[in-house]
KOLBADREN-923157 format. One record per atom (N, C-alpha, C): x, y, z. Coordinates in steps of 0.02 Angstrom, whole numbers, plus 32768, in hexadecimal, padded with zeros to 4 digits. Atoms other than C-alpha are relative to their C-alpha. Example, Ala and Ser with C-alpha at 12.3 -4.5 7.8 and 13.67 -1.06 7.14 Angstrom:
802D7FC58000/82677F1F8186/802D803C8000/7FD67FC57FFD/82AC7FCB8165/7FD980378025/
! end
This chain:
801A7FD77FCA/81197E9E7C0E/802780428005/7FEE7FA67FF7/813F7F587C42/80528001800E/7FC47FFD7FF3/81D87F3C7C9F/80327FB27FE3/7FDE8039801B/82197E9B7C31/805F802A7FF9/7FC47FEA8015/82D07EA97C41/802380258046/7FDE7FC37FA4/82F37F1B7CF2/7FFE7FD48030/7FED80337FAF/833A7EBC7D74/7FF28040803D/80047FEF7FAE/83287EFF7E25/80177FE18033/7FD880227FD7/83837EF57EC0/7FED7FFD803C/80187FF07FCE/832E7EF17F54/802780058046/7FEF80127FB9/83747EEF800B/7FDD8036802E/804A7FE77FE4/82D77F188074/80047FD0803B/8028800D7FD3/827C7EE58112/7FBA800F8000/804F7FED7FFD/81C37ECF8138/7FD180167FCD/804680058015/814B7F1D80D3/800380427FC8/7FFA7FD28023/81727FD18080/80257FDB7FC7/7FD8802A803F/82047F908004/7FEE7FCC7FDF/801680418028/81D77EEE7FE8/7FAE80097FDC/8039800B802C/813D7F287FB5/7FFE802B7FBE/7FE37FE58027/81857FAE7F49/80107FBE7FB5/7FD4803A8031/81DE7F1E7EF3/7FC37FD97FEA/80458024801D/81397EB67ED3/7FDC801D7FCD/801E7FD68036/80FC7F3C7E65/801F80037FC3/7FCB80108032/818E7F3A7E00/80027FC57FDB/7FE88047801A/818F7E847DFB/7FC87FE37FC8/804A80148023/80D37E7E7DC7/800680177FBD/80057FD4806B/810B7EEF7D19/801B7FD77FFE/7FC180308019/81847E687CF4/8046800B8011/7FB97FE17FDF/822B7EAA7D4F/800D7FD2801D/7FDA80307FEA/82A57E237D7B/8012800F8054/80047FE27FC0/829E7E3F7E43/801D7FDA8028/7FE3802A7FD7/83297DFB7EB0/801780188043/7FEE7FDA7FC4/83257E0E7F61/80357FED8020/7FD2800B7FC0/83AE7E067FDA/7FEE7FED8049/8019800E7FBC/83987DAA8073/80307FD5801F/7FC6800D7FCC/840E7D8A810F/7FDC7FAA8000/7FF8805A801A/84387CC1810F/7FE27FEE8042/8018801B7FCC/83FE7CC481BF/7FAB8021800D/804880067FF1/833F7CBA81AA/7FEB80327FCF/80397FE38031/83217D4E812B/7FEA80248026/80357FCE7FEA/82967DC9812D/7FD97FF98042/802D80087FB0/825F7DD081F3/7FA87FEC7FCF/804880288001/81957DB5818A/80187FAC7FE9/7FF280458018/81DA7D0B8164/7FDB7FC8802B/8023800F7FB7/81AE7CE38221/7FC6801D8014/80497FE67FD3/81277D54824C/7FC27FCF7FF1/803680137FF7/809D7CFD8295/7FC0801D800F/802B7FEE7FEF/80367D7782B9/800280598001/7FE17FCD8006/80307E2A82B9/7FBD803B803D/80107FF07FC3/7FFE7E70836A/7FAC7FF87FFE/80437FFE8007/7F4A7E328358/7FD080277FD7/801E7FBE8027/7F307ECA82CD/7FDE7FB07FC1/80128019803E/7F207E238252/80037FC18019/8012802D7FDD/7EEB7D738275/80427FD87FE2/7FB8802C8000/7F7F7CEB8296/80027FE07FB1/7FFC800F8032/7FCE7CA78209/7FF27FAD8012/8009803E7FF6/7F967BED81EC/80287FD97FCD/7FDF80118026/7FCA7B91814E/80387FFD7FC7/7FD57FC8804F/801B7C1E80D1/8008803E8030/7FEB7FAC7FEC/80887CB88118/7FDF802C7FDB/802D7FC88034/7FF87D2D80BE/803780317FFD/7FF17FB87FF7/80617DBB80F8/80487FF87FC6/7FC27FFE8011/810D7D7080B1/7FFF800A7FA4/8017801D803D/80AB7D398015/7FD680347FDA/80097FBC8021/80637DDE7FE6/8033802E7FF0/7FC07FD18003/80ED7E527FF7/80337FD37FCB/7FC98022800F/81657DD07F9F/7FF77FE17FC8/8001800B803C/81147D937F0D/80107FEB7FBB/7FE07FFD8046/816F7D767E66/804F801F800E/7FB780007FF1/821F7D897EA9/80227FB78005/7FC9803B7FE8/82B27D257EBB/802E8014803C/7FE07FF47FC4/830F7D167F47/80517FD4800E/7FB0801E7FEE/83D27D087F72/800E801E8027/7FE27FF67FBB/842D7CFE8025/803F801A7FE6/7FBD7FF87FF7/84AC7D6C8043/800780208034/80027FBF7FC5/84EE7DC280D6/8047802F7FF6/7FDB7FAA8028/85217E71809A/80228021803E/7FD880147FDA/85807E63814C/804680047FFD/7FB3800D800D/86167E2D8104/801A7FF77FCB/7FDA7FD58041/86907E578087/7FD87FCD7FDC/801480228039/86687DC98023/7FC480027FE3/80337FE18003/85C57DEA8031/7FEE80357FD8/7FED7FBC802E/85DB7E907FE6/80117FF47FD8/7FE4800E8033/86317E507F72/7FDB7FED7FB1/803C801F8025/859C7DEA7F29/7FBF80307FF8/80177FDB7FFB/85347E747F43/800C80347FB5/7FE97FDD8013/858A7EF17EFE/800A7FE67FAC/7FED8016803A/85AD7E807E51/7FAE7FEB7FE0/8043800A8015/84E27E537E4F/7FF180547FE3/80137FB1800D/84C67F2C7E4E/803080067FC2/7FE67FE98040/85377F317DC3/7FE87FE57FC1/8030800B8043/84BB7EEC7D47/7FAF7FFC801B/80377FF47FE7/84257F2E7DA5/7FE8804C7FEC/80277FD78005/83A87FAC7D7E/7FFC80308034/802D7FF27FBD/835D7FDC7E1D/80167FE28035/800B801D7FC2/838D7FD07EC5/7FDB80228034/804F7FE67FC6/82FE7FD77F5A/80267FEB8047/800180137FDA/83217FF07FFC/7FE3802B803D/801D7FD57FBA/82D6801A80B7/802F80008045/7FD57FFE7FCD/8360800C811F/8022803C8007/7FF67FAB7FE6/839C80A1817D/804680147FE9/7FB47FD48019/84368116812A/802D7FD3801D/7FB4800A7FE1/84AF80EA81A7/801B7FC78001/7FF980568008/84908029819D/802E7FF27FA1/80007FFF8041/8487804980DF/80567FFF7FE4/7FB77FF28022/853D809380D6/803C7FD5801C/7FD0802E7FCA/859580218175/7FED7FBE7FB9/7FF280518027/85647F8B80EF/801480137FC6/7FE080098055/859D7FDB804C/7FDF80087FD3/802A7FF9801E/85007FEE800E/7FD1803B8008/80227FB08006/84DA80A88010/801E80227FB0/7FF77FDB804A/84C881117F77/805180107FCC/7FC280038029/856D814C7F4C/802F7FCD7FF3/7FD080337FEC/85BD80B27F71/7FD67FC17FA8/801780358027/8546804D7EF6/800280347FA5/7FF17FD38059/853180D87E61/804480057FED/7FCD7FEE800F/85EB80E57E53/801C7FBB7FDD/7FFF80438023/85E180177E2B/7FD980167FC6/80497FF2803D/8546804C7DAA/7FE8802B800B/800F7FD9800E/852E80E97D7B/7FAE801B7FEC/804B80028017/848580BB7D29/7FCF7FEC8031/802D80337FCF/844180787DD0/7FCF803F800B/803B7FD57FE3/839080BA7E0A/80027FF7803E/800C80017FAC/83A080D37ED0/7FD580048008/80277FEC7FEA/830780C37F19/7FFA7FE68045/7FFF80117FB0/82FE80DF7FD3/7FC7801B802D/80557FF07FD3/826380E68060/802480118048/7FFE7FF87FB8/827581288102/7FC3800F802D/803780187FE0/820381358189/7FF080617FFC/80217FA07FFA/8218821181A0/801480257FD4/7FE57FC38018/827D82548117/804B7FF98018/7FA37FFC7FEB/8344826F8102/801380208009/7FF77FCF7FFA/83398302812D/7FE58018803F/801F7FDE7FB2/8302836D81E2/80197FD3803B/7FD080147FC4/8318833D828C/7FED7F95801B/800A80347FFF/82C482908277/80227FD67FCD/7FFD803D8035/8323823A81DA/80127FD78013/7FED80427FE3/837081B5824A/7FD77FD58020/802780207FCD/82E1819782A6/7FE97FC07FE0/801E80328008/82AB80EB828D/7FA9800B7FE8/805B7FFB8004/81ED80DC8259/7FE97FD87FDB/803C801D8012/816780618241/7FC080327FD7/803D7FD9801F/80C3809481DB/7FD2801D803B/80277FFE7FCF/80658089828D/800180458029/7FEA7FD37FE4/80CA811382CC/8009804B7FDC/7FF67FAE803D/80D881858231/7FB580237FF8/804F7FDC8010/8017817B8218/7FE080168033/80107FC77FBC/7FF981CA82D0/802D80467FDD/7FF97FAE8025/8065825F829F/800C80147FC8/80137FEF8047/8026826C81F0/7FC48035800F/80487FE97FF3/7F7782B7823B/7FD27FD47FE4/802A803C800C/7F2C821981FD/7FD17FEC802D/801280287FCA/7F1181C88297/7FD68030801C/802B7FD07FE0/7EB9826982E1/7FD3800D7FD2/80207FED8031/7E5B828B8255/7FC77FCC7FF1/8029802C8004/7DF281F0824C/7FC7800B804D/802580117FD7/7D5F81AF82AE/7FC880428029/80167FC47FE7/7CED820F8328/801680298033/7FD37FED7FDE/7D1F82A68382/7FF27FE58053/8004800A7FBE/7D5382858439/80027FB88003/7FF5804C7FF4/7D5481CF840C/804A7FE77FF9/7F9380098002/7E1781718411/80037FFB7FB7/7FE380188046/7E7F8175839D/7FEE7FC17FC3/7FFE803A803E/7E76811082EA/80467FEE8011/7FBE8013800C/7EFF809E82D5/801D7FE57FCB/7FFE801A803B/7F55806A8245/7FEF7FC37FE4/800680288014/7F257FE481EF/804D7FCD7FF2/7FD380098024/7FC07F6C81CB/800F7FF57FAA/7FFB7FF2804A/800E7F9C813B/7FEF80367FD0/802C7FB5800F/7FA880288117/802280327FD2/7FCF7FE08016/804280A7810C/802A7FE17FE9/7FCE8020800D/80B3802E80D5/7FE97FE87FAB/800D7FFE8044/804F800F8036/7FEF803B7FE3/7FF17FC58008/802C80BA8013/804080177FE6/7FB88003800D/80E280DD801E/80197FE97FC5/7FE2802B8034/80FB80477FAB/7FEC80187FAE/7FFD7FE7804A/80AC80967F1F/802180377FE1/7FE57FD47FFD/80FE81307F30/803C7FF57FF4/7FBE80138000/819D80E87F34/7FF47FED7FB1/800B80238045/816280787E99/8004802E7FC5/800A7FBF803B/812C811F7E36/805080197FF8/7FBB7FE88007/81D581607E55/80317FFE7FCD/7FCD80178038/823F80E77E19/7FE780017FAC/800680038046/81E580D37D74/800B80607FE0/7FF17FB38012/81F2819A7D5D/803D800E7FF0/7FC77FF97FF4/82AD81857D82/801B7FCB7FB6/7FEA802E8046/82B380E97CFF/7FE580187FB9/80267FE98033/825581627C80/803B80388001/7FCE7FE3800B/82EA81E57CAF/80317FE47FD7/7FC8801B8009/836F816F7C8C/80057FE37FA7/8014801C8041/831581337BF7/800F802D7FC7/80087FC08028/833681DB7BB7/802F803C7FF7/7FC97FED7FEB/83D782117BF4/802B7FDA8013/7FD580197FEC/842281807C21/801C7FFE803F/7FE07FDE7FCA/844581BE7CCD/7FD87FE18045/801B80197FCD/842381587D64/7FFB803A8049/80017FC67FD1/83F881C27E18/7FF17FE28041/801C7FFC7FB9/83B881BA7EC9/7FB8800E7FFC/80497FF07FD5/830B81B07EF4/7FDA7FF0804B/801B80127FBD/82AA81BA7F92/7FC6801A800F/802A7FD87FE3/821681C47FE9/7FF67FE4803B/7FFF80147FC6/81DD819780A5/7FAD7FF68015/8030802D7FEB/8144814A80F1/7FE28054801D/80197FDF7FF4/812381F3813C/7FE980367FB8/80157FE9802F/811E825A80A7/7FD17FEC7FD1/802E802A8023/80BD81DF8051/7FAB7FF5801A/805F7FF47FEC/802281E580D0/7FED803F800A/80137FAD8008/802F82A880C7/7FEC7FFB7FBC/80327FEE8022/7FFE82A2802C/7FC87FC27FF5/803180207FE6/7F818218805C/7FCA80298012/803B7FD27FCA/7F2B82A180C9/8014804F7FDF/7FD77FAC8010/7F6783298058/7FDE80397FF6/802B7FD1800F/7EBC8374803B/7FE580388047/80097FDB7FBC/7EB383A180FD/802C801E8020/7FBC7FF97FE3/7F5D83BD8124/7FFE80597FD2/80137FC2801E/7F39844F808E/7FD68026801B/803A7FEB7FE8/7E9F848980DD/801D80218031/7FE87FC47FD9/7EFB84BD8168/803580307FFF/7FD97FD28003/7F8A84FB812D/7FD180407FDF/80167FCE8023/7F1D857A80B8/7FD78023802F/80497FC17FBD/7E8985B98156/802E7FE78026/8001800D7FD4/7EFA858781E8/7FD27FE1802D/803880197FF0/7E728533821F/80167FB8801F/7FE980598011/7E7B847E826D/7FD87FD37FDE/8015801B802C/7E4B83FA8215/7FEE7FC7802D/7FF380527FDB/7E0D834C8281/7FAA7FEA7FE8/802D80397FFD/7D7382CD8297/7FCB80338001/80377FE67FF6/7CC3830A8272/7FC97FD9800F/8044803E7FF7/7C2882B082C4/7FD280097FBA/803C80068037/7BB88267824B/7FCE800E8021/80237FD67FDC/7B3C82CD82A8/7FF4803C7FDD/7FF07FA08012/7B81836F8267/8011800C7FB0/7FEE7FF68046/7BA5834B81AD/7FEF802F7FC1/802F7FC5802E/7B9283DC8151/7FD77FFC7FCB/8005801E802B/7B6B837880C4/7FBD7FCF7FFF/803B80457FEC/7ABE82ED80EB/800E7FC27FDC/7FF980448038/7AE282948050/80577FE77FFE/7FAF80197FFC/7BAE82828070/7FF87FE3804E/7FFD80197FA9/7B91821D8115/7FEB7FB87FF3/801280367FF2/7B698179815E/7FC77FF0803E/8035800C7FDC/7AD28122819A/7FF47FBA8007/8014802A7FF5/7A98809C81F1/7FBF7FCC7FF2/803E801E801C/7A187FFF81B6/7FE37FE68048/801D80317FDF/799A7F8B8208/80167FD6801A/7FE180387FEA/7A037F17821A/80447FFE8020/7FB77FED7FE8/7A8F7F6C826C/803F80037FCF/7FEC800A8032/7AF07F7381C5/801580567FEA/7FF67FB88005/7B38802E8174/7FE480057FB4/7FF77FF58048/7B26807680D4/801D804D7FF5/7FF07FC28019/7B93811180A0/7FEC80107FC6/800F7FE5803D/7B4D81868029/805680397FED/7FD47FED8011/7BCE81EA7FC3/7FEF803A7FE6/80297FD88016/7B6B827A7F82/802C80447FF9/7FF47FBC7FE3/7BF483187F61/7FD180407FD8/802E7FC98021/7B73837A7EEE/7FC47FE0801A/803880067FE3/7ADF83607F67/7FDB80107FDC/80417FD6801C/7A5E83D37F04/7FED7FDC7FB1/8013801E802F/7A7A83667E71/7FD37FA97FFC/802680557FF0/7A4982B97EC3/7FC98002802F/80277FF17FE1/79DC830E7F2F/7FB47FD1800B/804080287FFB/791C82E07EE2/800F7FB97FFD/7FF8804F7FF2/796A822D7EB9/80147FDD8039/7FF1802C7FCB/79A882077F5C/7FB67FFA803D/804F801B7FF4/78EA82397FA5/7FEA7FE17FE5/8044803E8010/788A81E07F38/80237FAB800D/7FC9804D800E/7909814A7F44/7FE27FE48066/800B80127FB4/78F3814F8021/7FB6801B8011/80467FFE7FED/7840817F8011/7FF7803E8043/7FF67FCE7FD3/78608235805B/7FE480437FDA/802E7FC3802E/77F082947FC1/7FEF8031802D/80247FC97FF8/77A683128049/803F8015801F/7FB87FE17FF1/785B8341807D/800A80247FBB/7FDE7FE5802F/7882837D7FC7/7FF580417FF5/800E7FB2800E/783D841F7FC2/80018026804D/7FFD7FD47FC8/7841844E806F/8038803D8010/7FC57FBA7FDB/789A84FA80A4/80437FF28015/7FCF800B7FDC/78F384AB8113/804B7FCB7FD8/7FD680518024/7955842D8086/7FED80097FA9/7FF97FFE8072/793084687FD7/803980037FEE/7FBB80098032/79D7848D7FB8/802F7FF6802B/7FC880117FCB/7A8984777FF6/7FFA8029803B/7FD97FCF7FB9/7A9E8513805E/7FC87FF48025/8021800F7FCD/79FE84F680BA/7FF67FB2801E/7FD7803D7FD3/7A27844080D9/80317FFB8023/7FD17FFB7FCD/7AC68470811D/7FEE802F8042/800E7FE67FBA/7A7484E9818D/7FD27FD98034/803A80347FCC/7A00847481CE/80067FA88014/7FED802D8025/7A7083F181BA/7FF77FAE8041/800D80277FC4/7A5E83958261/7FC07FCC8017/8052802E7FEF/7998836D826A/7FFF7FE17F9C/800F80468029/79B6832081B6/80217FC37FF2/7FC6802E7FF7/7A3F82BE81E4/7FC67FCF803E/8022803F7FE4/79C2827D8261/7FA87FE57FDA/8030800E8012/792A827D81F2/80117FA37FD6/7FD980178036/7995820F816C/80107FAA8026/7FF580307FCD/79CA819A8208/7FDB7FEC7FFD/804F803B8003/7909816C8222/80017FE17FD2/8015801F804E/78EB814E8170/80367FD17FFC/7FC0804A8024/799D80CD815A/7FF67FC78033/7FF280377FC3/7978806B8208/7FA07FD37FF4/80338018801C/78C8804981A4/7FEF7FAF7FDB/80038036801E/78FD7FC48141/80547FE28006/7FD480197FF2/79997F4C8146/803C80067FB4/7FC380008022/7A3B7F5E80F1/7FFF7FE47FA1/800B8021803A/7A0A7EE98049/7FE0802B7FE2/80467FE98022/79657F3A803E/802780467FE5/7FF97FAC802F/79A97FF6801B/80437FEA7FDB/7FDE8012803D/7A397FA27FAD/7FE77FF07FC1/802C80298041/79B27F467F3F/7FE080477FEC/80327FE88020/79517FEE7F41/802F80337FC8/7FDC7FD88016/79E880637F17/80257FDF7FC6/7FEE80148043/7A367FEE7E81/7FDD80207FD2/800E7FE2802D/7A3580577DF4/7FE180458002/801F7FCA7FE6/79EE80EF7E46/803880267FE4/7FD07FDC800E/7A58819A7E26/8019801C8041/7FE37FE87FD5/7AAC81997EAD/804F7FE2801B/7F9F80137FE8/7B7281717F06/7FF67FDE8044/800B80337FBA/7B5E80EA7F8D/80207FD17FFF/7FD6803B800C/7BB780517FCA/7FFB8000805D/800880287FC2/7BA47FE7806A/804680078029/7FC280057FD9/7C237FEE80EE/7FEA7FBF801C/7FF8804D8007/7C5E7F3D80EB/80357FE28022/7FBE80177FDD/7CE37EC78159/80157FF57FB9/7FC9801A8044/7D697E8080DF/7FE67FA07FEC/80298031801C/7D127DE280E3/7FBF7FFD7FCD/80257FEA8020/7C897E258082/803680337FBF/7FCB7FDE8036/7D057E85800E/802D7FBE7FE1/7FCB804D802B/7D6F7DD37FEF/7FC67FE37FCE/80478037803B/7CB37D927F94/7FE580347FD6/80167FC88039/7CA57E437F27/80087FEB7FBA/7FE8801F8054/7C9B7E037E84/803180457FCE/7FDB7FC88016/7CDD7EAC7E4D/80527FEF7FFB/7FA87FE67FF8/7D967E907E97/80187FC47FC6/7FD880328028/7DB57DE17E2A/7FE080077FC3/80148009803D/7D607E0C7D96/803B803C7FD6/7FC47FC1800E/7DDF7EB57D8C/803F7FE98015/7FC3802B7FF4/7E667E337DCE/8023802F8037/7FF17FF07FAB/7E7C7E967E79/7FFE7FDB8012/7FDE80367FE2/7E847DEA7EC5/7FFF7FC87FC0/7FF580268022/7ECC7D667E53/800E7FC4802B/7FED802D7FDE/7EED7CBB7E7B/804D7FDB7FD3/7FCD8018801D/7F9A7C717E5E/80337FC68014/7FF3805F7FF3/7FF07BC37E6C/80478014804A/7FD680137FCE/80567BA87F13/80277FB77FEB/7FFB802F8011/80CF7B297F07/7FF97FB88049/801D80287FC1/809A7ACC7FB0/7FBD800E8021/80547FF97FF4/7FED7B177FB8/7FC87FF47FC0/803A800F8064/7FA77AF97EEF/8005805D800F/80237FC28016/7F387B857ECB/7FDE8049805C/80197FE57FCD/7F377C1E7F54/7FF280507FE5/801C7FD58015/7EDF7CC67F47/803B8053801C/7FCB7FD37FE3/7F457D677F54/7FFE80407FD8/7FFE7FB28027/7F387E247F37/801B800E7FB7/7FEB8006804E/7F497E557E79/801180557FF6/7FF37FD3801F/7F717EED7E1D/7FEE80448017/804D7FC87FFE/7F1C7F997E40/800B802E7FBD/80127FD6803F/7F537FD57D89/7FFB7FCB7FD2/7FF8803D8049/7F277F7F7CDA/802C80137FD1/7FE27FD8803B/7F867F9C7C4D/7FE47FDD7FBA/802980288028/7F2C7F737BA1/80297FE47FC0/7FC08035801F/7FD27F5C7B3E/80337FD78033/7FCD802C7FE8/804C7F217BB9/7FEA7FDE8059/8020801E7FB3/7FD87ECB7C59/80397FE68026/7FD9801E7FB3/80347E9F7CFB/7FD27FC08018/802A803B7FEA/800A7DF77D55/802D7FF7801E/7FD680237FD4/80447DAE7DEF/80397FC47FE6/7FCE8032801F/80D97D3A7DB1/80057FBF800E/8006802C7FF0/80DF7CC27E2B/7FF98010804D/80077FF37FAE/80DE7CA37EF4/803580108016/7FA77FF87FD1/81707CDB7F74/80267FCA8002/7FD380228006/820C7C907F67/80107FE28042/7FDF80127FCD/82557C167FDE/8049801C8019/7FB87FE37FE7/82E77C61804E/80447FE27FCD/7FD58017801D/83837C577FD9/7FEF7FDB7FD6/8001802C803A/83257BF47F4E/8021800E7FC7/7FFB7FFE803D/83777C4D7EBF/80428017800C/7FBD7FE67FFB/842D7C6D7F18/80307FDB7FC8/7FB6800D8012/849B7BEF7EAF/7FEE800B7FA6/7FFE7FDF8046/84327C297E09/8007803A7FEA/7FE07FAB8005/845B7CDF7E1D/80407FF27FFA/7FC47FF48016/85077CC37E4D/80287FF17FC5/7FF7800E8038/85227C4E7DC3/7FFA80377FC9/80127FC38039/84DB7CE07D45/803480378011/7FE47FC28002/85507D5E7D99/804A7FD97FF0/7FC080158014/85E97CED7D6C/80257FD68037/7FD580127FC4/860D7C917E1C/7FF57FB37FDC/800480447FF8/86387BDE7E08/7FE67FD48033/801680227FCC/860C7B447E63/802980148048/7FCD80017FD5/86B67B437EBA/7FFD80468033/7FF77FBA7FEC/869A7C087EE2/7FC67FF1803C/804A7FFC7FF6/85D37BE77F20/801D7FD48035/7FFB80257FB5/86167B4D7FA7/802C80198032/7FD37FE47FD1/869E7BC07FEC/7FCF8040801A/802A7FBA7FD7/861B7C647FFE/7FC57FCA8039/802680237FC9/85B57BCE805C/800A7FF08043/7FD180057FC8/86437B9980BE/800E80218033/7FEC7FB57FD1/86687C4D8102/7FC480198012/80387FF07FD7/85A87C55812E/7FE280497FDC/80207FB38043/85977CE88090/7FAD7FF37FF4/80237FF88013/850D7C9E8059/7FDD7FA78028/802D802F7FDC/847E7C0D8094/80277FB87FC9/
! end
């Protein structure tokens, strides 16, 4: 696999890092997280996640996505000894990932200069919520809170209606790839110079360029940029419309004049095609309102199936707006191994987010399921040289689980 051979070091919380690290783990990268002896990763426990996602029942989904194909060893980086074990794991590590804030980072020993000066060749890679830089880098931050002042959150939905809210996870996976791209850029430096470094990026920077095509827009016209009613779409064929059956269908259309006669003859709107008012783009956009409601009659005509069955294979850019229950039965996502299924060892066979790149020489694949708290502490230490005798005294002193 891609990363056969690169260990990684994780010491993360929640959902950015550790998911960073899942990507890694999925190329084949040896991925060992760090986790405090008293309980671990706070998702270890989460039951629930403020009603944004339905309670957890049999399988921590949340713990069990993010966590993936790792191993896991207790330590608490707390105390010297701690550090100690730490500090002797990073010295035959690749990559270390983390989201914990600077000041925490350096009070435990585990801030940049402190770890490159053990291993020179190490890849830092660190997430924050604003940036390490301006008058926010300390600030604490969730994805929930970054993607309100990203212009995300304003930027959705219709105007005058409330706010969008983030989805969980949303910015936090975003982020994660960003982070992900990084390090391999940094392990393509090193590959090439030898020369390990610092990298970073932050949950906010990461949904700016999320929204980077609007965020441009205004910097270049000063202009603002927010929510446009699907009413007003300058566009007829870049909008969304309602079926018979109370059901949506977004069209996608950005060269209107080319899908034009096929999208009449397709909704049975032939004496629209030549009219003045709609032959071409610019007089559809000037008139763009009465065919945004002509378009409406014609989709609330027939039910959701029916203009799917009629539009298969037509020349046109469409796709149903669908819950995620209807997206979990897409034959699309498991045939491209976007959801794979992979062996639990107290659940068998459970289903779980897959890849979003292929590779056609060196494929990635989920490895295995999340590790139990401290399952792989006394076979790491063992590999870094600790004895038995060493391993029941770091137990003793409460170092490790």
């Amino acid at each position: 696999m891609l990363l056969d051979g690169i260990r990684v070091v994780e010491l993360t919380l929640f959902l950015v890092g550790p998911r960073a690290a899942s990507h890694l783990a999925d190329l084949g990268a040896d991925v060992v997280k760090i986790e405090h002896p008293q309980g671990g990763d706070p998702m270890r426990t989460t039951t629930t996640n403020r009603g944004a996602l339905p309670p957890m029942k049999d399988i921590n989904f949340m713990f069990e996505l993010e966590n993936r194909g790792k191993k896991s060893i207790t330590v608490d980086v707390g105390k010297e000894k701690g550090q100690e074990v730490a500090h002797r794991l990073i010295k035959q590590a690749d990559v270390f990932i983390s989201n914990f804030q600077m000041p925490v980072l350096k009070r435990l020993k585990m801030d940049y200069e402190t770890l490159s000066a053990i291993n020179p060749r190490l890849v830092y890679a660190l997430c924050t919520g604003w940036g390490m830089k301006g008058p926010d880098k300390d600030r604490p931050g969730f994805d929930y809170a970054v993607f309100a002042e990203s212009g995300l959150a304003h930027s959705f939905g219709e105007p005058g209606s409330l706010p969008v809210q983030c989805r969980p996870g949303f910015g936090d996976h975003i982020t994660a790839i960003t982070l992900a791209y990084g390090i391999m850029a940094a392990l393509y430096h090193r590959e090439r110079t030898g020369e390990g470094q610092l990298l970073h990026t932050s949950i906010l920077g990461s949904l700016i360029e999320a929204g980077a095509l609007s965020l441009q827009a205004h910097l270049s016209t000063g202009e603002e940029v927010g929510p446009v009613s699907r009413k007003d779409m300058a566009n007829a064929l870049w909008n969304f419309y309602q079926t018979k059956d109370h059901q949506w269908i977004q069209f996608a259309m950005v060269q209107p004049d080319r899908h034009w006669h096929d999208f009449c003859v397709a909704v049975g709107m032939e004496r629209y095609e030549n009219d003045t008012r709609f032959s071409n783009h610019h007089s559809r956009e000037a008139n763009r309102r009465e065919l945004i409601e002509i378009i409406d009659g014609v989709m609330a005509d027939k039910t959701r199936a029916e203009w799917l069955d009629i539009f298969h294979g037509k020349n046109l850019i469409y796709a149903p707006i669908v819950p995620y229950s209807e997206v979990a039965r897409n034959p699309q996502l498991r045939e491209n191994d976007y959801i794979v299924q992979v062996e639990h060892p107290a659940k068998g066979s459970i289903p779980l987010i897959g890849m979003p790149v292929n590779f056609s020489r060196t494929p990635g694949r989920v490895q295995h399921s999340a590790p139990e708290l401290g399952q792989h502490t006394e076979e790491i230490l063992l590999d870094l040289g600790y004895s038995w005798d060493d391993i029941t005294i770091l137990k003793e002193n409460g170092v490790i689980l």
